[in-house]
C-alpha positions in Angstrom: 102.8 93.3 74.0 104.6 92.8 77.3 103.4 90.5 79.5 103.8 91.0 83.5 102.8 88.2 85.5 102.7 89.6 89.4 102.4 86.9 92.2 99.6 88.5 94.9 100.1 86.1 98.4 96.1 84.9 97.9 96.1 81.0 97.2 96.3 79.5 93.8 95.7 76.0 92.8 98.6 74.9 90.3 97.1 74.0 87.3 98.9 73.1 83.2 96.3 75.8 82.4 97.8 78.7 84.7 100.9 77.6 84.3 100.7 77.7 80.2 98.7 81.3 80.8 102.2 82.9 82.5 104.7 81.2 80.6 107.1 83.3 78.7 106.1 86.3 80.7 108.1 88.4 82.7 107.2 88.0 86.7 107.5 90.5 89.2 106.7 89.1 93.2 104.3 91.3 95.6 106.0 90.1 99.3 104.8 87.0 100.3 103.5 86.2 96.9 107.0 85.2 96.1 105.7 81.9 97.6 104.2 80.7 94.5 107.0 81.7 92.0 108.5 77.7 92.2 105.0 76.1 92.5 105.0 77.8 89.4 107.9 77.1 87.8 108.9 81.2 87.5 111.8 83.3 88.2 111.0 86.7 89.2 113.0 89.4 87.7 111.9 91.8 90.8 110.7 91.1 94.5 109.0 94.4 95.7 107.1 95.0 99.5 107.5 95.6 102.8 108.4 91.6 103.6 106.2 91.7 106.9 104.6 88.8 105.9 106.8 86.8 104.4 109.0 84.8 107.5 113.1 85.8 107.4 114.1 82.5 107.3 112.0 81.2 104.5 113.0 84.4 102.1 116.8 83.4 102.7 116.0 79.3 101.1 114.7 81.6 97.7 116.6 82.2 94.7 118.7 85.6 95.1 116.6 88.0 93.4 116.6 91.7 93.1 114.2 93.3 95.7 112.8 96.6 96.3 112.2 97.5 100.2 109.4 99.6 101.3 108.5 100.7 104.7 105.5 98.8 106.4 103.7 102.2 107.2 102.9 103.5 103.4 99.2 104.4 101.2 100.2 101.9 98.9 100.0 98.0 99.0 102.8 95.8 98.1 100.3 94.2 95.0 99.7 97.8 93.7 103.9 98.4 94.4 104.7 95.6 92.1 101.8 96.7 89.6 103.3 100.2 89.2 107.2 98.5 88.8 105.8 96.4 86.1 104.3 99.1 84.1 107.8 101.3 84.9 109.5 98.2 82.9 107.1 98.7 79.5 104.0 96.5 80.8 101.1 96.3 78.5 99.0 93.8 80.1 99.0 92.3 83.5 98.3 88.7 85.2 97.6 88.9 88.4 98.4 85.7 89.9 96.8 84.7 93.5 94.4 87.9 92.8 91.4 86.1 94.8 90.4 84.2 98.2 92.9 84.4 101.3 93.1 85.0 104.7 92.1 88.9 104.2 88.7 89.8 102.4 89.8 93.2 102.1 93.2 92.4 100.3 90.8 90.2 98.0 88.5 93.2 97.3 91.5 95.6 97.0 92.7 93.3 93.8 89.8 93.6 92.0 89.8 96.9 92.7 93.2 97.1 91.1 92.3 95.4 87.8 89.3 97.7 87.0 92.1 100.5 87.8 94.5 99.6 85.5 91.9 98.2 82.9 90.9 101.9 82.4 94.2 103.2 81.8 93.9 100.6 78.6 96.4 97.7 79.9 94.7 94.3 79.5 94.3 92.6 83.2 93.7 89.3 83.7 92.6 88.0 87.5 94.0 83.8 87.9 93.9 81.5 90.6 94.0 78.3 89.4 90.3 77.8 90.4 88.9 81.4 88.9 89.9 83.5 86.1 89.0 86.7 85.7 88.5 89.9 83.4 87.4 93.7 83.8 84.5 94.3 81.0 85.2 97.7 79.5 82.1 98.8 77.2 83.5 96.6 73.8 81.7 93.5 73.5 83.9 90.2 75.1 83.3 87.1 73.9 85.0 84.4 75.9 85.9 80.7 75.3 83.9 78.6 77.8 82.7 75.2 78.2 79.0 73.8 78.6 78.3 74.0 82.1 81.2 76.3 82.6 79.8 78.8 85.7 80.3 82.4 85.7 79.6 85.5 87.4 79.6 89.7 86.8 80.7 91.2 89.5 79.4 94.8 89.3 80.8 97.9 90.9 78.0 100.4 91.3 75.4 100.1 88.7 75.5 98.4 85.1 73.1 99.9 82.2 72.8 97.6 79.0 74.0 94.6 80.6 74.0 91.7 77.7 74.3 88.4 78.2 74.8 85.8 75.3 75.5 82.1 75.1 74.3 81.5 78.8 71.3 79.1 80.7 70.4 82.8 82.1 70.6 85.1 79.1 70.4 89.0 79.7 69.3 91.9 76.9 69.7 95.3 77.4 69.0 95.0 81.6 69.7 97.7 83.7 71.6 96.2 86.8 71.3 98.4 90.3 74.4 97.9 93.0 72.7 95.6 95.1 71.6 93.4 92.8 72.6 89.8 92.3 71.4 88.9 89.4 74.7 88.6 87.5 75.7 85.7 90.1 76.7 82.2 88.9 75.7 81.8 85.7 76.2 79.0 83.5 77.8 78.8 80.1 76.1 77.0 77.0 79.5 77.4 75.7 81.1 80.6 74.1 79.0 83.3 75.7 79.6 87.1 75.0 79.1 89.9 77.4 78.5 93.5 77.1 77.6 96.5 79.0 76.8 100.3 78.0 77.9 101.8 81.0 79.5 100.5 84.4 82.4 98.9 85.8 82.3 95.0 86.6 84.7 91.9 86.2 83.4 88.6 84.3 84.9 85.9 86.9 84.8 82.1 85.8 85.3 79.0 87.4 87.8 76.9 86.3 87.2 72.9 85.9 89.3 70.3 88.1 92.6 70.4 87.1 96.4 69.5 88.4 99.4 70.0 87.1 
């Protein structure tokens, strides 16, 4: 597989666990996302977006890197921009780094968005922050790695038949889950829980323990 990690400008907390999940990746930069690349310790092979946000004389202190200029007035974002040159250079699963939180609710949103986008098209998405990790559940059954204690949350995007929940405090069997229910809202891991769902489109988002690099 082939590994893009894309750098999104939301905030990140550096962590030996995010940095360890990007490593050895390649890394693409989405505008002023490009701020996290040394807090990371990554070299982008490609710098793509409209560079509105990110201030002229801060982009001329980085690293010479190749970048692709697109106008400010355009129906794309510069995070879906760098999403689409990754997969152009053979990417079979994404990262996206800096995916949640931020000044902009709306740019947030538009990220998860993304991931349950590119999740259907069969590329394996991972959300990270430092704090939060993510995943878009397809319908297989996910098992995921967590600690006692460990909280977690479905997000759902319309409504979720068969929701199953395994391995939590607040275990779920066969439920049916409308859109404006909350139910699926900060769970807490026993340990190893595993998730499934017939039908519907939601992201499994868990928070990370304390950690600095």
């Amino acid at each position: 597989m082939s590994c893009f990690t894309i750098l999104l400008a939301g905030p990140i907390r550096p962590t030996t666990r995010l940095a360890a999940r990007v490593a050895g990746s390649h890394v693409i930069a989405a505008d002023e996302g490009m701020r996290h690349a040394a807090t990371l310790g990554l070299t982008p092979e490609l710098w793509v977006g409209d560079f509105d946000s990110m201030p002229p004389a801060l982009a001329a202190l980085l690293p010479p890197v190749e970048r692709r200029i697109f106008p400010r007035d355009k129906d794309r974002t510069d995070g879906e921009l760098a999403i689409e040159a990754a997969i152009e250079r053979g990417a079979t699963s994404l990262i996206l780094v800096g995916a949640f939180g931020g000044p902009r609710s709306d740019h947030a949103f538009m990220h998860l968005i993304l991931a349950l986008r590119y999740a259907a098209r069969g590329i394996a998405v991972t959300l990270a922050s430092g704090e939060e990790t993510g995943w878009p559940l397809g319908n297989e059954r996910r098992r995921f790695e967590l600690s006692p204690g460990q909280t977690f949350s479905v997000l759902h995007f319309g409504d979720l038949d068969g929701l199953t929940i395994a391995g939590a405090k607040w275990p779920l069997t066969e439920v049916s889950v409308p859109p404006h229910s909350i139910l699926t809202l900060s769970n807490e891991a026993l340990g190893a829980i595993e998730i499934h769902a017939r039908r519907g489109e939601a992201i499994v988002v868990v928070q990370e323990p304390e950690e600095a690099m």
